[in-house]
C-alpha positions as CSV (number, residue, x, y, z in Angstrom):
1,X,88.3,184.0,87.8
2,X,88.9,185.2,84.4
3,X,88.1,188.6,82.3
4,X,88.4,189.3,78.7
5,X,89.4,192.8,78.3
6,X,90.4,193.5,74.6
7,X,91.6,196.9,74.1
8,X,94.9,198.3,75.3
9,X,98.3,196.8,75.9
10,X,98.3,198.6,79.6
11,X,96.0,195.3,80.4
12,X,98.8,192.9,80.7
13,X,100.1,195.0,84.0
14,X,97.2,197.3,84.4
15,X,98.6,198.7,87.9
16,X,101.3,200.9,84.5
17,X,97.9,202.5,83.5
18,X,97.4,204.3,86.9
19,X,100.8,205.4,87.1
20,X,100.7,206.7,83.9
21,X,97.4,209.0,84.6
22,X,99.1,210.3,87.7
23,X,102.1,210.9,86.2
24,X,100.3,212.3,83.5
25,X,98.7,215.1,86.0
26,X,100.8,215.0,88.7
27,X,100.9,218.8,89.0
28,X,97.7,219.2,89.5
29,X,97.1,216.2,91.3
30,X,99.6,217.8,94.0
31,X,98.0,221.0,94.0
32,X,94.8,219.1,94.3
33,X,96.7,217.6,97.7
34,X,97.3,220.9,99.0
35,X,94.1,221.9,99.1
36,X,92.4,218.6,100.7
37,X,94.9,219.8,103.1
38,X,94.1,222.9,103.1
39,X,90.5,222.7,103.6
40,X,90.4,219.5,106.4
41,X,92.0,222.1,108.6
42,X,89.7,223.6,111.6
43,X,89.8,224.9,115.4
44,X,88.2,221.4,116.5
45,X,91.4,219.1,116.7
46,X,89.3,216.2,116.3
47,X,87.9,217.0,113.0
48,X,91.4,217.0,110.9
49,X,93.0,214.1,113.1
50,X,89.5,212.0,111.7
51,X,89.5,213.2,108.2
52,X,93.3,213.2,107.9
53,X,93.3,209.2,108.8
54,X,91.0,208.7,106.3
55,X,92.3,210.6,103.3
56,X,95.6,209.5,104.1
57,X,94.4,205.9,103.6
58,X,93.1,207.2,100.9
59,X,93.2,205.0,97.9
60,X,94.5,205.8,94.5
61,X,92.8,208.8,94.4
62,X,91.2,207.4,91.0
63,X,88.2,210.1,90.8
64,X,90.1,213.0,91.5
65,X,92.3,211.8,89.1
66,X,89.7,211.2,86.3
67,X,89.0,215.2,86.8
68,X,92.1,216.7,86.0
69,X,92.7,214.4,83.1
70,X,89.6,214.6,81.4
71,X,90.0,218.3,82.2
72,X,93.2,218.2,80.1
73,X,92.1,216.0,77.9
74,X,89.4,218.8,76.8
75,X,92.1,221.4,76.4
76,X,91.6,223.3,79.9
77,X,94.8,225.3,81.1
78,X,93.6,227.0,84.2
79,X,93.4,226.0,88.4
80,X,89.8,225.4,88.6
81,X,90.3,221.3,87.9
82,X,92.2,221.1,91.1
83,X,89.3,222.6,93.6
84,X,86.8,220.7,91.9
85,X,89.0,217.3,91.9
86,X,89.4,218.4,95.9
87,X,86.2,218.5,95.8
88,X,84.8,214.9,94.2
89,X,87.5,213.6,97.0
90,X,85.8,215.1,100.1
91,X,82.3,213.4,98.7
92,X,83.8,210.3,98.1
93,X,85.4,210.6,101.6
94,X,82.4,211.5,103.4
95,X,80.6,208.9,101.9
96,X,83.3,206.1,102.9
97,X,82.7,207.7,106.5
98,X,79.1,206.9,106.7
99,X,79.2,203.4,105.0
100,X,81.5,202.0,107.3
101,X,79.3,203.2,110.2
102,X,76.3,201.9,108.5
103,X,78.1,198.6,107.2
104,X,79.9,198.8,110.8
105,X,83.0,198.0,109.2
106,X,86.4,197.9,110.9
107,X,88.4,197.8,108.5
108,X,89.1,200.5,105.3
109,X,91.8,199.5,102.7
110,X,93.5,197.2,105.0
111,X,94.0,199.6,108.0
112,X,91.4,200.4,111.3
113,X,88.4,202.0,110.5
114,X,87.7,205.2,111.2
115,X,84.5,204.0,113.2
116,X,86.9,202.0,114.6
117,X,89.6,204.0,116.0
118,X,87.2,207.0,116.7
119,X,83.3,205.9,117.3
120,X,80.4,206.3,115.1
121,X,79.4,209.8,116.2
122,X,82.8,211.8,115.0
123,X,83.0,209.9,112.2
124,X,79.1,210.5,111.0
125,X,79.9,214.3,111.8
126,X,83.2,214.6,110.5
127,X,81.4,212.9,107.1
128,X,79.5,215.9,107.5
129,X,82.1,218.1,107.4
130,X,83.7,217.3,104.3
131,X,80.5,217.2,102.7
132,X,80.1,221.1,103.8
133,X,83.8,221.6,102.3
134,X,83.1,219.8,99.0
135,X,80.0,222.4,98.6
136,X,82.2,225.6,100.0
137,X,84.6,224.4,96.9
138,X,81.5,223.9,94.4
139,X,80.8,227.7,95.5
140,X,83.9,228.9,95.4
141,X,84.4,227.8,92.0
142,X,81.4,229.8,91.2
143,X,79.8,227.7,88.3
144,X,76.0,226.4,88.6
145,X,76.6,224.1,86.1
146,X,79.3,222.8,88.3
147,X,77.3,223.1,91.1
148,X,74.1,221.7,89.7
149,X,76.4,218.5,88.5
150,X,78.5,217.7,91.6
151,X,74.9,219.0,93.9
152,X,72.8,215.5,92.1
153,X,75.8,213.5,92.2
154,X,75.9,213.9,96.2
155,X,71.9,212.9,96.4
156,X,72.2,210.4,93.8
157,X,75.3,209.0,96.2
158,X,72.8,208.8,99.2
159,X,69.8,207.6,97.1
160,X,71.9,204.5,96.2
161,X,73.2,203.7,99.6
162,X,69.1,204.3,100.5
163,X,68.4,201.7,98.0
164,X,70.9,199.1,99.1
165,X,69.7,199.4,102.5
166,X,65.7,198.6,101.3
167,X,67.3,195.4,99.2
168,X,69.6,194.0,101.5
169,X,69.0,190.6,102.6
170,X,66.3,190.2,100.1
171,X,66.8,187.8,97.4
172,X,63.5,189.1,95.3
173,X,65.7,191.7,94.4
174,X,66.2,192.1,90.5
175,X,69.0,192.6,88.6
176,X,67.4,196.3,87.3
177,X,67.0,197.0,91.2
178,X,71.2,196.2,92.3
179,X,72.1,197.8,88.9
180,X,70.1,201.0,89.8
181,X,71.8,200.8,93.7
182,X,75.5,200.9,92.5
183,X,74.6,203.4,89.6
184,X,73.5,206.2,92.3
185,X,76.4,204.5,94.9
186,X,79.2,204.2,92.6
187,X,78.6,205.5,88.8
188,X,77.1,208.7,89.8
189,X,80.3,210.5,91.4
190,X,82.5,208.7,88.8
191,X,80.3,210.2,85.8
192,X,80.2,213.2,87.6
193,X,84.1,213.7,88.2
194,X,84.7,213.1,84.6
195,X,81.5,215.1,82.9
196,X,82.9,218.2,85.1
197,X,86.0,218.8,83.1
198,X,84.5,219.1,80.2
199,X,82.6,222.0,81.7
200,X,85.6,223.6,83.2
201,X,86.9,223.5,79.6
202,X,83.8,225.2,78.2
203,X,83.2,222.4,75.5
204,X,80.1,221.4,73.8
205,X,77.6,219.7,75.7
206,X,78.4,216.8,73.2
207,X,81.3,216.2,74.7
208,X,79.8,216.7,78.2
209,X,77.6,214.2,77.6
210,X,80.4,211.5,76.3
211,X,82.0,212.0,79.4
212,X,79.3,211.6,81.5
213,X,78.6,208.8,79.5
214,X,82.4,207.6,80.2
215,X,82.4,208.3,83.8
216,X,79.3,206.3,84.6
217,X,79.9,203.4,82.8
218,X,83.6,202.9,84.4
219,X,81.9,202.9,87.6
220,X,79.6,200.5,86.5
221,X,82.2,198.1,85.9
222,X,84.1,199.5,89.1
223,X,81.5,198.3,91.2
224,X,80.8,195.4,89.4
225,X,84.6,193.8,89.9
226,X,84.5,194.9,93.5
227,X,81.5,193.0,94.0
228,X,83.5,189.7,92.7
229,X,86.2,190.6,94.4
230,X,84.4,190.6,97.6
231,X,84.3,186.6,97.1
232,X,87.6,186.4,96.1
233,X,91.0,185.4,97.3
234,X,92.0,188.5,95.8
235,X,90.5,190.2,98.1
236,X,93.6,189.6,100.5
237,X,95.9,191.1,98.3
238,X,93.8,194.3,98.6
239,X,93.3,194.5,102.3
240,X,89.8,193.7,102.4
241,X,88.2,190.2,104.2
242,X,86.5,188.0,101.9
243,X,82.9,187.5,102.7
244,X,82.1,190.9,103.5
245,X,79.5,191.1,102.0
246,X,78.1,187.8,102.5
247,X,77.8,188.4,105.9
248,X,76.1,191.6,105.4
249,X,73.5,190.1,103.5
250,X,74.4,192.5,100.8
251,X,72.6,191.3,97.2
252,X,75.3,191.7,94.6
253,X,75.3,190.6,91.1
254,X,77.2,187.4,91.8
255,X,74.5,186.5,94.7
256,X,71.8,187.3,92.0
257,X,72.9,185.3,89.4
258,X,73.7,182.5,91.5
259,X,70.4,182.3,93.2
260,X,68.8,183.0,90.0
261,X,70.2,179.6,88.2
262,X,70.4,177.9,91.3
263,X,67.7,175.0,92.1
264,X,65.3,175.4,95.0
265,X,67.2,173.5,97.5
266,X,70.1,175.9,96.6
267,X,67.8,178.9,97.0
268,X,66.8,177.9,100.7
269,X,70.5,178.0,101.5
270,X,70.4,181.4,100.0
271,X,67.4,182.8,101.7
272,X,68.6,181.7,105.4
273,X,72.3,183.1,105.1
274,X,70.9,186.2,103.5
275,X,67.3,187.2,104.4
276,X,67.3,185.1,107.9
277,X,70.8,185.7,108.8
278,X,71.4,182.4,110.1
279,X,74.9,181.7,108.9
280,X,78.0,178.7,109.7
281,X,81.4,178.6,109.1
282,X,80.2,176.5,106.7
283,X,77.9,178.6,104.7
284,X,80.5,181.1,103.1
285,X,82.6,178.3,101.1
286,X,78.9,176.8,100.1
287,X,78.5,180.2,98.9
288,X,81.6,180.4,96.5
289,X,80.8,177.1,95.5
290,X,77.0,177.7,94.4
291,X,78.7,181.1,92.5
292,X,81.6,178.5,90.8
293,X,79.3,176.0,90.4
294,X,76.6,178.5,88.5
295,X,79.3,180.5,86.6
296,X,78.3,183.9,88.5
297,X,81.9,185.5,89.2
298,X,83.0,184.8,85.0
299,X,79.5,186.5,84.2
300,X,79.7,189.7,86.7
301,X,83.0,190.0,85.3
302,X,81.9,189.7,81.4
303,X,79.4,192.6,82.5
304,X,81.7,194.8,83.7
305,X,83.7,194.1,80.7
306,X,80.8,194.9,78.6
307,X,80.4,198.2,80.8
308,X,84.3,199.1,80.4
309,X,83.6,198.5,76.2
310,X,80.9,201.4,76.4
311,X,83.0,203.6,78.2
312,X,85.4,203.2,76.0
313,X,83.6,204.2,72.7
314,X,82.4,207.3,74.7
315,X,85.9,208.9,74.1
316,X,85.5,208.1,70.6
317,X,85.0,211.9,69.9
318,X,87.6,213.7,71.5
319,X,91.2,213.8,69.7
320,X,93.7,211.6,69.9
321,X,96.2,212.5,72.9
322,X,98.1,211.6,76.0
323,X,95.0,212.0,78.6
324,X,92.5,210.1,76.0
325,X,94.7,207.1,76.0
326,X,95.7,207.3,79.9
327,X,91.9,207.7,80.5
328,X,91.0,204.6,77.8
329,X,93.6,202.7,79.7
330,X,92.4,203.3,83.1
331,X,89.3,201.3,81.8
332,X,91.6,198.1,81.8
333,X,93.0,198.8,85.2
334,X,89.5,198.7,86.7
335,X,88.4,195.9,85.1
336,X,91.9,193.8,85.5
337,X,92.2,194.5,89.3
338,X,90.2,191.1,89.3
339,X,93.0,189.1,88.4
């Protein structure tokens, strides 16, 4: 599995270009820990014990991270960037919450669940909760236009995952449909976490809008290299199982463009592992063959790099700068974790 990716040097070890970012903030970014902290605490013992296992899981902590450097970036000097990355981190969190209870997923990043370890109920609640904190911060920060952002963001979140659930295991599904599911899923809190430092900063709405336009489009291709990833060997390396996916019946855009080219024989196949839910041992390396054979992991790849060009040229109008290039470089790291 290959990608072409053409613009920075960061490419040839992209894991530099998130180091770099974090470094880059890593003031904020702690104060930004501090209040996660902070605001997980409560009276019910249960509720931090959850949330703490998940955020301490937690990931790069890429989106918070795109906040307080596109804040900088846009010449912001104050606190507020810190609440509001807390902030995009609780709704990502709640969200991971109630997709592995809907995906019934034991497994996050490697580690148990927490579904797993705790039950579906808590962790369904405890999403709740950290959905309630993310809004005390919007709130507190006192903005509507902050609050009107991150507010459509969260539904946009849900109407995705809403959206996967009506296509899953159908294979009439359309490339505009799984484009529009990981654009609410995925893009939404990305172009969101960016487009919010810019208003923090009190810039033109130009540059709002370039952001926005950045944010999105690097979740696009986000998504779109997790979803080759999830029929990859790569996927190892990452603590994740290969096949996830698959078995889920989820339609993804190396699914789509495999049954698409495929013959009708090969769509059969497709149509009983996915929409019947009949599936062998057998059946998920006659998958990854069918995607090889029909060139579908090169071309999901080739759009996200496509994806991760556009976000790109939407930083074209801000000034040359530390957080510009640490945010144009972050482009390759999400694109090159497919490696």
């Amino acid at each position: 599995m290959s990608v072409v990716v053409t613009h920075t040097a960061s490419d040839l070890n992209p894991e530099a270009a998130l180091t770099t970012l974090t470094d880059l903030v890593r003031d904020d970014l702690e104060l930004c820990n501090r209040l996660i902290v902070e605001h997980m605490d409560s009276p019910v013992a249960l509720i931090p014990q959850l949330a703490a296992h998940i955020v301490a899981a937690g990931g790069k902590r890429l989106r918070p991270l795109l906040t307080l450097a596109a804040a900088r970036m846009c010449g912001y000097r104050g606190k507020r960037h810190a609440a509001l990355a807390a902030c995009v981190e609780f709704l990502h969190t709640a969200t991971l919450l109630h997709d592995d209870v809907v995906d019934e997923s034991n497994l996050r990043r490697g580690q148990a669940s927490a579904n797993a370890l705790f039950g579906n109920k808590p962790s369904v609640l405890v999403g709740d909760f950290l959905f309630a904190r993310a809004f005390q911060l919007m709130v507190r920060d006192g903005s509507l236009r902050v609050l009107a952002i991150l507010s459509q963001a969260a539904a946009t979140i849900v109407e995705g995952e809403v959206l996967q659930l009506v296509t899953q295991n159908d294979t009439a599904t359309t490339e505009e449909q799984y484009l529009q599911v990981i654009a609410g899923k995925t893009a939404a809190l990305f172009a969101a976490a960016t487009e919010i430092g810019a208003v923090v900063a009190d810039r033109p709405e130009a540059e709002a809008l370039a952001l926005h336009r950045y944010g999105h489009d690097l979740g696009m291709a986000f998504q779109l290299v997790d979803d080759a990833l999830d029929y990859s060997a790569r996927q190892a390396e990452l603590g994740k199982t290969v096949g996830d996916d698959f078995r889920e019946g989820k339609i993804t855009m190396p699914v789509l463009l495999a049954y698409e080219r495929g013959t009708e024989e090969e769509r059969v196949f497709w149509r009983r592992v996915l929409e019947e839910r009949e599936q062998t041992e057998a059946d998920l390396p006659q998958a990854l063959s069918l995607m090889q054979r029909h060139r579908a992991f090169e071309d999901t790849l080739a759009r996200a790099n496509d994806y991760g060009q556009s976000a790109l040229e939407a930083l074209a109008c801000f000034p040359d700068g530390p957080e510009r290039r640490s945010l144009a470089e972050i482009v390759g790291f999400c694109i090159a974790r497919a490696r």
